[in-house]
PAZAPA-4460 file (N, C-alpha, C; in steps of 0.05 Angstrom, whole numbers, plus 32768, in hexadecimal, padded with zeros to 4 digits):
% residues 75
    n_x    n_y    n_z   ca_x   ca_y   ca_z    c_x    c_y    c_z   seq   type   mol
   7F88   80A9   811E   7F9C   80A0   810B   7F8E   809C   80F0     1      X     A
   7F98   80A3   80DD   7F92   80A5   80B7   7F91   8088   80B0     2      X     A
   7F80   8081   80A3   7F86   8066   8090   7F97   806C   8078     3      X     A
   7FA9   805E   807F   7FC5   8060   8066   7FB0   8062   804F     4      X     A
   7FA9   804C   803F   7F96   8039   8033   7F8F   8058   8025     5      X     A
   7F81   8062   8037   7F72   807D   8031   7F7E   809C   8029     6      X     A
   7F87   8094   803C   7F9C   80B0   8030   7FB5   80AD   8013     7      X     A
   7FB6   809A   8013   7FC5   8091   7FF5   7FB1   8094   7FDE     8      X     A
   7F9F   808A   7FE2   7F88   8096   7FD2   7F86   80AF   7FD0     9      X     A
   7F81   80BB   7FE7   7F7B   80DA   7FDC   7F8C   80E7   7FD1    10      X     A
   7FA9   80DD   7FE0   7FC7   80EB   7FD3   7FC3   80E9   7FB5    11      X     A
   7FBC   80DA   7FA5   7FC6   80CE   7F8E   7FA6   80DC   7F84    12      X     A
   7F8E   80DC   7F93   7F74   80EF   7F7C   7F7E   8109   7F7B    13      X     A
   7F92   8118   7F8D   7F8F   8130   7F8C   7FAC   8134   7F73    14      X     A
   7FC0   8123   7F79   7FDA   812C   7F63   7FDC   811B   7F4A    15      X     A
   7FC8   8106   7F4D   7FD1   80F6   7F32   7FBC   80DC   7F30    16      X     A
   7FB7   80CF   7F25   7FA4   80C4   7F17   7FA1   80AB   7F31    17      X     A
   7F8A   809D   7F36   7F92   8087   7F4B   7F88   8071   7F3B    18      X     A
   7F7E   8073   7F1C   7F6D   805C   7F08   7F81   8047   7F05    19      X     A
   7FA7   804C   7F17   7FBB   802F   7F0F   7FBE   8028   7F24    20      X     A
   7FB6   802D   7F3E   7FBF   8027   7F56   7FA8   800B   7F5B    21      X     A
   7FC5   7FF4   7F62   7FA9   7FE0   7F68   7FBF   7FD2   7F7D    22      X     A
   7FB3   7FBC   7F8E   7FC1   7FB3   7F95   7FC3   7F84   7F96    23      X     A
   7FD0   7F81   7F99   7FE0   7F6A   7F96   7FE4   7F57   7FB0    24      X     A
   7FD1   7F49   7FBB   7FD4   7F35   7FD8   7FD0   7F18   7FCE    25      X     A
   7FE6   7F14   7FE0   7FED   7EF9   7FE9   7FE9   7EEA   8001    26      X     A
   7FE3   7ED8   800C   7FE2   7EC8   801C   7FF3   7EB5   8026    27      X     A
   7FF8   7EB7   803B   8018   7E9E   8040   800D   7E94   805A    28      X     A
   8017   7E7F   8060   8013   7E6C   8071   8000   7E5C   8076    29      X     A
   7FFD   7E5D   808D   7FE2   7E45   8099   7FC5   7E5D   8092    30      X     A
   7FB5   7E49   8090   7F99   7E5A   8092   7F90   7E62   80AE    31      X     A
   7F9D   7E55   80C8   7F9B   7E62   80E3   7FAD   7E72   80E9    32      X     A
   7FB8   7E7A   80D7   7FD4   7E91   80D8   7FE1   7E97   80C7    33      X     A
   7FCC   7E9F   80B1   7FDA   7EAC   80A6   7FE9   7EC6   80A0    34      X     A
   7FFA   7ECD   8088   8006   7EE2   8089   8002   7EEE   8074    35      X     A
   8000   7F09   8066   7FF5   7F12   8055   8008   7F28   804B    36      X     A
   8012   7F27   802D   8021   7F35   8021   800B   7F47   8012    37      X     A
   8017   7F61   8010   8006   7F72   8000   8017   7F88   7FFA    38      X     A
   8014   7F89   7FD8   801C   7F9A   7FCF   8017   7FAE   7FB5    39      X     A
   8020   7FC7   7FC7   8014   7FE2   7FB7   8014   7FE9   7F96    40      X     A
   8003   7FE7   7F84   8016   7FE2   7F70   8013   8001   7F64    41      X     A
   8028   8008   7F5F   8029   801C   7F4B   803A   8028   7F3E    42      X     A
   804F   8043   7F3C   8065   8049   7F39   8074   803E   7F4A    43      X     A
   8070   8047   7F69   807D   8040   7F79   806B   802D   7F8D    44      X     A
   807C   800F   7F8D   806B   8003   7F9C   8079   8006   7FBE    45      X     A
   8060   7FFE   7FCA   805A   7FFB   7FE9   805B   7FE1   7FEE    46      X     A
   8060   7FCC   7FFE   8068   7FB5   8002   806E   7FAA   8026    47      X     A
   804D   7F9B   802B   8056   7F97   804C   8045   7F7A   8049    48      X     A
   8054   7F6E   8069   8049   7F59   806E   8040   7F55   808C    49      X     A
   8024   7F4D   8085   8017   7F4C   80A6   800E   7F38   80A5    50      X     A
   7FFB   7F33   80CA   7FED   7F1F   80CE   7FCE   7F1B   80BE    51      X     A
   7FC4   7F34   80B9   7FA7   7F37   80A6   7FB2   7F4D   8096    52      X     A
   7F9D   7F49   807F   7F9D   7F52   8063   7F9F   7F6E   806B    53      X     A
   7F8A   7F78   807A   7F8C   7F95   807B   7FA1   7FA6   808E    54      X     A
   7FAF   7F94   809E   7FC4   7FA4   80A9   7FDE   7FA2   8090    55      X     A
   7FDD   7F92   807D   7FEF   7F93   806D   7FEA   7FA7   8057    56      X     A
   7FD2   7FAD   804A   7FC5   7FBE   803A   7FCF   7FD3   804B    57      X     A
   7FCC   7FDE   8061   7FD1   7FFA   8069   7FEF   8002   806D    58      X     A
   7FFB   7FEE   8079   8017   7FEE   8076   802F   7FF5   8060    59      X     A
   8021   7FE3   8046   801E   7FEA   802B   8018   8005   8021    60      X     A
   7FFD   800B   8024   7FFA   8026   8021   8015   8048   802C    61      X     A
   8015   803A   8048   8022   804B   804C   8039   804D   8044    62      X     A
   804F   803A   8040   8066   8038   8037   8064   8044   8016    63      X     A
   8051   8044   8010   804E   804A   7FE9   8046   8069   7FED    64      X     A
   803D   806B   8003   8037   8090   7FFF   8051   8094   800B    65      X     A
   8067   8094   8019   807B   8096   8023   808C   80A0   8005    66      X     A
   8095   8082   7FFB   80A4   8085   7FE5   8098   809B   7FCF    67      X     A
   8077   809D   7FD8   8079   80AF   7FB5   8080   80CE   7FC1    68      X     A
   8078   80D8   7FD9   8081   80EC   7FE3   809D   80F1   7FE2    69      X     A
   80AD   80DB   7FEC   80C7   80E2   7FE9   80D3   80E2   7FCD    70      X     A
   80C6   80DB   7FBC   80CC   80D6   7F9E   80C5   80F3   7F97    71      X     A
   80AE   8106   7F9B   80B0   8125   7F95   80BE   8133   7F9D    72      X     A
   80C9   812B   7FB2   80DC   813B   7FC9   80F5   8140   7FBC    73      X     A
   80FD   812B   7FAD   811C   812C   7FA2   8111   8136   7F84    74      X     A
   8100   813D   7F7B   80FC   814B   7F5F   80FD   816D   7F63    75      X     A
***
């Protein structure tokens, strides 16, 4: 399986610039459970919430390569 994370990266070195893509986390709850918002920032953001940072980062990721694909699709 691909790291979202990663492949959004490359999507975006190979068609368009990746120097705006950053991303945006939050923290919610207890510190023994917490929950972690993270989000994609760019044209089109990506936007998930998990139990750790990095299942939310990838989740994110993937949802933002989703939208920008489908965003060429209808051009």
């Amino acid at each position: 399986m691909s790291n979202p994370v990663t492949s959004l990266h490359n999507y975006l070195a190979k068609t368009q610039s990746t120097s705006s893509l950053s991303w945006a986390e939050t923290k919610k709850g207890t510190d023994h459970a917490p929950t972690w918002l993270v989000e994609c920032k760019r044209v089109v953001k990506g936007t998930a919430e998990a139990p750790t940072i990095n299942q939310a980062k990838q989740e994110a990721a993937k949802k933002a390569l989703a939208a920008i694909k489908a965003d060429l699709e209808k051009k």
